[in-house]
C-alpha angles and dihedrals in degrees: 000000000000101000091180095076139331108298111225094228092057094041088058085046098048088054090051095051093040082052089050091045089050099048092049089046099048083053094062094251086135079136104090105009119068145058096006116151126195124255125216107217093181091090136063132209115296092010128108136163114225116216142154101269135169105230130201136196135183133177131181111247122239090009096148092052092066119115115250101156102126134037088243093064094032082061093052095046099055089051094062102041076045090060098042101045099047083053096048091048095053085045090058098045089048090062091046098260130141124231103221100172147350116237093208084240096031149003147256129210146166144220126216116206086225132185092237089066128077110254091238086062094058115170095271088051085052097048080049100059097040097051081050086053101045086051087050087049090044098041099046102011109046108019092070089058082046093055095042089059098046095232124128106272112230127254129204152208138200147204125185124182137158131219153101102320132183114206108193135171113231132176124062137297122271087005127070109322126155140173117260129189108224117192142100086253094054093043087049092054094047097048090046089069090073093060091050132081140223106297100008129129117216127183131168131243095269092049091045095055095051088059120092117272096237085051083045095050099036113041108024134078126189102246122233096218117100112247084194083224129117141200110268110280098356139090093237122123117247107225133221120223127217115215113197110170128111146198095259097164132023114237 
């Protein structure tokens, strides 16, 4: 996957998949489509692995404002969330990332700095691009089927920072049981999410400085807003980065 813009190629096939998606899911197949997020059956409960990862989380903004009185508008809720999440999971996964839990209004995922990719598209550079990606697909993909069936679009936000991270499965075999991230990188990513807007894209200091100089430069602003966190055994803030750059053309 080309992580320096969005490739033309992926962009025809995206339309195509989020077509197929729509048209199963106006049917009624909301069966076997959907918010499906994948296990890791490599662990077992009570295990993890700890390793440096790039995470990223994204939750839909005023989702709890939306209307579901009636059946009629739970249905079509579903449908929609339906429609959006299918399409951010397979975003996620197409950038090499790894879907670790749903929200319920949102994601997380994580990025592994792997030997199959090139070393200038690390892990951070990756979580970048795809979030990039999931607000094109939102934007100009799904918002117009959002539009055709008069119901409010859905709007995003998303957090993105790298460290030691430990991914570990808790609960209890054969009942609930569900993959978590621990670590002071991956609490530092979810409760960033409360500091950003709609539309807005946050990262911490750590993720900021893995990204390219010219991306760094270029696309992202320090943030006035006071994370309350502070760098390990200091008194010094630890600051929140804004990145505002786009996709604007395919490549």
């Amino acid at each position: 996957m080309n992580c320096n813009g969005l490739p033309n190629s992926y962009w025809i096939s995206q339309k195509a998949r989020v077509e197929e998606l729509r048209q199963k899911i106006s049917a009624g197949d909301n069966s076997s489509d959907g918010r499906v997020v994948p296990t890791d059956n490599d662990l077992v409960i009570g295990a993890g692995r700890r390793l440096p990862l790039t995470i990223l989380f994204t939750d839909i903004s005023g989702f709890s404002n939306r209307t579901s009185l009636t059946s009629d508008q739970q249905e079509m809720n579903l449908r929609i969330f339906n429609l959006y999440f299918t399409e951010m999971i397979r975003i996620v996964e197409d950038y090499g990332g790894t879907v670790e839990k749903n929200t319920g209004d949102g994601l997380m995922a994580y990025f592994e700095d792997a030997p199959e990719y090139a070393v200038e598209d690390n892990s951070t550079k990756r979580a970048l691009a795809c979030a990039l990606t999931m607000f094109a697909a939102n934007q100009y993909l799904l918002s117009p089927i959002y539009q055709a069936t008069n119901v409010p679009g859905i709007e995003f936000r998303a957090s993105i920072e790298h460290g030691s991270i430990t991914i570990a499965k808790l609960g209890a075999p054969r009942r609930f049981n569900a993959n978590v991230a621990i670590g002071n990188a991956a609490n530092f990513a979810s409760k960033m999410l409360s500091l950003l807007k709609a539309n807005q894209i946050g990262m911490g200091s750590a993720a900021q400085i893995r990204l390219p100089e010219t991306w760094r430069s270029a696309w992202t602003t320090l943030s006035d807003v006071s994370t309350g966190w502070v760098f390990n055994g200091t008194t010094t803030p630890y600051p929140l980065y804004l990145y505002f750059g786009r996709w604007s053309t395919l490549i």
